[in-house]
DSSP file (Angstrom, degrees, kcal/mol; ACC not computed):
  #  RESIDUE AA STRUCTURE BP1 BP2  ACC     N-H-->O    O-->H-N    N-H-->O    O-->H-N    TCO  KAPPA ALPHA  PHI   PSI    X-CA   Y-CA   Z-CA
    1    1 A X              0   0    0      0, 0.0     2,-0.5     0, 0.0     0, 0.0   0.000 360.0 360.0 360.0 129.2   -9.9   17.1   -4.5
    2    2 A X        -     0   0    0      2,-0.1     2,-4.4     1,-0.1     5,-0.2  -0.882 360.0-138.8 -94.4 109.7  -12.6   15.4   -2.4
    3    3 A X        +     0   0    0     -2,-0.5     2,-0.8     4,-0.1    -1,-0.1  -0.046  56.0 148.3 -58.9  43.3  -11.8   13.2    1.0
    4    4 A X    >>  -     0   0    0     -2,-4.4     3,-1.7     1,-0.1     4,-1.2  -0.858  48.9-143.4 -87.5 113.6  -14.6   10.8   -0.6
    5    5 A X  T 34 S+     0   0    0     -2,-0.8    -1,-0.1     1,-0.3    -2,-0.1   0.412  89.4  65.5   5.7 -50.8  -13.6    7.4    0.5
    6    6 A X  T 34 S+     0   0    0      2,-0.2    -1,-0.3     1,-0.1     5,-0.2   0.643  93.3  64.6 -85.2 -13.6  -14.7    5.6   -2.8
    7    7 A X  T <4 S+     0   0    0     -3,-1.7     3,-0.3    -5,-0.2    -2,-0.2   0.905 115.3  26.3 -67.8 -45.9  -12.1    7.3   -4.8
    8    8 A X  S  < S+     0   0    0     -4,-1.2    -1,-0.2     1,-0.2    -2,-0.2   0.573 134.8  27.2-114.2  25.5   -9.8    6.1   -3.4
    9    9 A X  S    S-     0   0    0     -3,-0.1     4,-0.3     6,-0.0    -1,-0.2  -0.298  79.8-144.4-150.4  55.6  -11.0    2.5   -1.9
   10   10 A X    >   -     0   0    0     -3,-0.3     3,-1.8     1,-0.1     2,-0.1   0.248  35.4 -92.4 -50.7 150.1  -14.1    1.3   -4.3
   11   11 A X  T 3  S+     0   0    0      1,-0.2    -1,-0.1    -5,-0.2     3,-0.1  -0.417 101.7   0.8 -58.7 128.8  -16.7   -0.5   -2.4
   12   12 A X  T 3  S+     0   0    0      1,-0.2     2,-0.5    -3,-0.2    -1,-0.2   0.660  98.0 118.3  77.7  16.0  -16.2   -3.9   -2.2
   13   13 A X    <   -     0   0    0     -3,-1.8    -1,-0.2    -4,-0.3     0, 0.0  -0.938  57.6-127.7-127.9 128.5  -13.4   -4.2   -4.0
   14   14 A X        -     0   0    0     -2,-0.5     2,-0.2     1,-0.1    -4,-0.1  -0.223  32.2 -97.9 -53.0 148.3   -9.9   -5.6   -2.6
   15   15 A X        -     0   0    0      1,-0.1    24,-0.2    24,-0.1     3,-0.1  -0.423  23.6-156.1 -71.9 170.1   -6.5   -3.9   -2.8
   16   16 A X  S    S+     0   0    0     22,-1.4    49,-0.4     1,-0.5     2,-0.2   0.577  77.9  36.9-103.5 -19.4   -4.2   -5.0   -5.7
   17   17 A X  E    S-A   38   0A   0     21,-0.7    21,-1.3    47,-0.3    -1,-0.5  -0.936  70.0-140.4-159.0 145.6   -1.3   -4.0   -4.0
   18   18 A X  E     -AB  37  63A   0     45,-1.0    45,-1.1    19,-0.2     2,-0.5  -0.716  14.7-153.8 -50.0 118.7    0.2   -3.8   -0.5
   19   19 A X  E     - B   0  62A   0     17,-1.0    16,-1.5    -2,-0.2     2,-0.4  -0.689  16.6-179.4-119.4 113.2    2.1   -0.8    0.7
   20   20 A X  E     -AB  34  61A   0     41,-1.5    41,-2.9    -2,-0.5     2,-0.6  -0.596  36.5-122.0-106.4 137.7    4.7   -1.3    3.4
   21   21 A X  E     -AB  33  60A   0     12,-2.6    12,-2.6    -2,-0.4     2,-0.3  -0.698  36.4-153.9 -63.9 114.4    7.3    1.1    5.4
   22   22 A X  E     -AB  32  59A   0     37,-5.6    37,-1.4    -2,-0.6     2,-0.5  -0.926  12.7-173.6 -88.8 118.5   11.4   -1.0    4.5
   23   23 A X  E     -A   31   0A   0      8,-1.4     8,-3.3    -2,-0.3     2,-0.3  -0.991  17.9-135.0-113.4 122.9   13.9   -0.2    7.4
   24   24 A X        -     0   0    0     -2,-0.5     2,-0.3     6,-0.2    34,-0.1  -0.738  15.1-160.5 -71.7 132.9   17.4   -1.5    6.7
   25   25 A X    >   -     0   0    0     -2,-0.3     3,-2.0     3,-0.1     2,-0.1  -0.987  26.9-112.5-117.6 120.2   19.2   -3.2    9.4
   26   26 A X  T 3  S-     0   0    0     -2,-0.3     3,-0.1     1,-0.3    -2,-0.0  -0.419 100.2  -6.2 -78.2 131.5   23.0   -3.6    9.2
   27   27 A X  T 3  S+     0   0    0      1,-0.2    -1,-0.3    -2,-0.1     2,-0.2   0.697 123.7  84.3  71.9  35.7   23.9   -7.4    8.7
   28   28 A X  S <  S-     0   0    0     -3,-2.0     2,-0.3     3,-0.0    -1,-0.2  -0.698  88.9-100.5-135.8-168.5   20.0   -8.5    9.2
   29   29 A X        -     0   0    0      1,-0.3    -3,-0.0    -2,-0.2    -5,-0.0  -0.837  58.1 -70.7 -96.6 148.0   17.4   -8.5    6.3
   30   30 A X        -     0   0    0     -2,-0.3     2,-0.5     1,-0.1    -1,-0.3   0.319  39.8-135.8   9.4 127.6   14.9   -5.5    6.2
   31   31 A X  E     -A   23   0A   0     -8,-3.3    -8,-1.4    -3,-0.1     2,-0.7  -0.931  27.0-166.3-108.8 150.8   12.1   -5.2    8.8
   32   32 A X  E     -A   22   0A   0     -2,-0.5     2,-0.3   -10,-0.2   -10,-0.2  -0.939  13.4-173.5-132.3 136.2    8.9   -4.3    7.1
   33   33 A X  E     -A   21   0A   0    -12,-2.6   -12,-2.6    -2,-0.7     2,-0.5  -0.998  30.9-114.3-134.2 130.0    5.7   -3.0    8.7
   34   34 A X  E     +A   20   0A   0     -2,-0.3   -14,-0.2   -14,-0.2     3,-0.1  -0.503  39.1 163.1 -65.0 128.4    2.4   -2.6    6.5
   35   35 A X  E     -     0   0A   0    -16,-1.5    17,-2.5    -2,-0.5    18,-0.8   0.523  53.2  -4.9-119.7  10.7    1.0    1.1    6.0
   36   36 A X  E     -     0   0A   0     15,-0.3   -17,-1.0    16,-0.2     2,-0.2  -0.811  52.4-119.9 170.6-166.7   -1.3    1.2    3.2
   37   37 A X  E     -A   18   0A   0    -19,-0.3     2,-0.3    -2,-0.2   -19,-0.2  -0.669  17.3-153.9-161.8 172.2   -2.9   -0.2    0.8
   38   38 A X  E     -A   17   0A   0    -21,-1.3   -22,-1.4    11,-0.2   -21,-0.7  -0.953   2.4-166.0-148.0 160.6   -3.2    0.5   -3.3
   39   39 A X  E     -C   48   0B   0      9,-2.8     9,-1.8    -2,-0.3     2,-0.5  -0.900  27.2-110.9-140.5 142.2   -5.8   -0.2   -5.6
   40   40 A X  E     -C   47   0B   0     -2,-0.3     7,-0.3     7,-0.2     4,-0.2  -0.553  29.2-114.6 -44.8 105.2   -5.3   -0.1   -9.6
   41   41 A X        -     0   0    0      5,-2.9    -1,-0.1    -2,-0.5     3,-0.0   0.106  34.9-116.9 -40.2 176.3   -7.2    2.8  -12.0
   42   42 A X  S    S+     0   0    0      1,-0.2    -1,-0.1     2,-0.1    -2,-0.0   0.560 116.2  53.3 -91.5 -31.5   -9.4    1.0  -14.0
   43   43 A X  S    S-     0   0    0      3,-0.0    -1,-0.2     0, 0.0    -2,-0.1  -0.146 111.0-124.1-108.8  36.7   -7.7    1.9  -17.1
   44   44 A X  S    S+     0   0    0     -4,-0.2    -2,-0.1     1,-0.2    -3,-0.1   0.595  78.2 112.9   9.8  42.1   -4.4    0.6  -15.5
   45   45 A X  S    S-     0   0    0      1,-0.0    -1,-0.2    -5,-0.0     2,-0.2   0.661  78.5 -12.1-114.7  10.4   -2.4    3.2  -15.8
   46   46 A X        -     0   0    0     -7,-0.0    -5,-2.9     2,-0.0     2,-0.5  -0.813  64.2-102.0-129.8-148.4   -1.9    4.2  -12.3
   47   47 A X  E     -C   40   0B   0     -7,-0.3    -7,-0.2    -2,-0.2     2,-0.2  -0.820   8.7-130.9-155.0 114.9   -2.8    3.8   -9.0
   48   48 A X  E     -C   39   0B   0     -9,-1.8    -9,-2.8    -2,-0.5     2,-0.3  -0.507  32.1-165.5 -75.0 150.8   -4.7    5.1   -5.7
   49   49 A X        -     0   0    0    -11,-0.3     2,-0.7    -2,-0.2   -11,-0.2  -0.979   5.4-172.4-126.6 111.3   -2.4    4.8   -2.9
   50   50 A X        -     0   0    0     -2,-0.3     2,-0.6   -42,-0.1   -31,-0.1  -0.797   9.4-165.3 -99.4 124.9   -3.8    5.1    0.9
   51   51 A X        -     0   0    0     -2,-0.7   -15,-0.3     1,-0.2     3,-0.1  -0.704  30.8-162.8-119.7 169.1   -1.8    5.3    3.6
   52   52 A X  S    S-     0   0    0    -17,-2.5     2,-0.2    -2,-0.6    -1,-0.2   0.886  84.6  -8.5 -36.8 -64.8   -1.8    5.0    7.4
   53   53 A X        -     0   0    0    -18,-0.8     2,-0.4    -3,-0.1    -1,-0.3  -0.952  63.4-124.1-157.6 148.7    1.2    6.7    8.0
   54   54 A X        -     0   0    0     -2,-0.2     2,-0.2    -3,-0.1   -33,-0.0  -0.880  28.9-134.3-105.1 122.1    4.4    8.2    6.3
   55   55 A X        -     0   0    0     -2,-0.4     5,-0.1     2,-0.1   -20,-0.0  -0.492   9.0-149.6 -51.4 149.5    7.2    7.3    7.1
   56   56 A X  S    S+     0   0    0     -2,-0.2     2,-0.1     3,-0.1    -1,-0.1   0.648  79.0  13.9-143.5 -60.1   10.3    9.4    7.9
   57   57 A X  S    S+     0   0    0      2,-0.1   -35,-0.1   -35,-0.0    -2,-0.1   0.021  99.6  39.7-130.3-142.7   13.1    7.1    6.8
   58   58 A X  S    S-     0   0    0    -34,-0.1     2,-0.3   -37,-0.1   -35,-0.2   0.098  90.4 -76.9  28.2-125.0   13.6    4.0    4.9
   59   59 A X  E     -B   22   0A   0    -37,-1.4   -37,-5.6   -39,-0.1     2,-0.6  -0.920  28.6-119.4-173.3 160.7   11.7    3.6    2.0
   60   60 A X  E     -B   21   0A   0     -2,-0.3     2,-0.4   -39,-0.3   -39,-0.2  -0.910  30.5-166.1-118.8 101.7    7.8    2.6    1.1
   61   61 A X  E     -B   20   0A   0    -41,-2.9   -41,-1.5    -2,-0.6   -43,-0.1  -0.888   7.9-143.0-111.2 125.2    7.9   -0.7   -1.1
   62   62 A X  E     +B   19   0A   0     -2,-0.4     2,-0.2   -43,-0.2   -43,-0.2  -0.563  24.1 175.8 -76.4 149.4    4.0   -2.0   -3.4
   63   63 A X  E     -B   18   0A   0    -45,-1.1   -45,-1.0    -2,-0.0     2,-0.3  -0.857  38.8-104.5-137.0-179.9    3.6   -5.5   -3.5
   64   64 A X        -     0   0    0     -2,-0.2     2,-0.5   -47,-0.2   -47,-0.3  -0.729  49.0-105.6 -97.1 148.6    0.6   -7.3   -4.9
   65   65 A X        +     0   0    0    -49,-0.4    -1,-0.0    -2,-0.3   -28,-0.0  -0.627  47.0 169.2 -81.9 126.4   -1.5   -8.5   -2.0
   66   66 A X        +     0   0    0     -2,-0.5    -1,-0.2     2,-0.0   -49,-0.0   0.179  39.0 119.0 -97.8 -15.8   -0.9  -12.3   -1.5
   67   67 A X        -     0   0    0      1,-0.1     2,-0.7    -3,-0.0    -2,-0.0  -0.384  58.6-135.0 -81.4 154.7   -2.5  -12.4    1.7
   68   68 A X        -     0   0    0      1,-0.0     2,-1.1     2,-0.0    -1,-0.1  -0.810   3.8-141.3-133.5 146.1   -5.6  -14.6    1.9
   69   69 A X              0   0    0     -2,-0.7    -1,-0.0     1,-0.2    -2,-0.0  -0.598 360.0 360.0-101.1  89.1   -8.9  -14.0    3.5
   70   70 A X              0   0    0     -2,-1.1    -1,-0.2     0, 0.0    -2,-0.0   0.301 360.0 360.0 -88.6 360.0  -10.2  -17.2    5.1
């Protein structure tokens, strides 16, 4: 397996998917902190996942990246 960069981030290319650390809070909603990123194979059947940092506890939820780059 190779730490080359472009496998798992093509150049130029956005993520598809978000990946964020979910900590449950009793009576509150979820706090969520981004840690990654995802991007979609090409033949869409899975996915490169990078992340920041692993979390411990909670749980690591994709979302499709919404966020917009003005």
């Amino acid at each position: 397996m190779s730490n080359n960069t472009t496998e798992t981030k093509p150049a130029g290319k956005s993520p598809t998917h978000i990946a964020y650390h979910v900590r449950e809070r009793e009576g509150q909603k979820g706090f969520w902190t981004r840690i990654g990123a995802a991007w979609a194979h090409t033949d869409g059947k899975g996915f490169n996942i990078q992340l920041e940092v692993a979390p411990l506890d909670g749980r690591i939820s994709l979302r499709v990246d919404s966020e917009k780059n003005d």
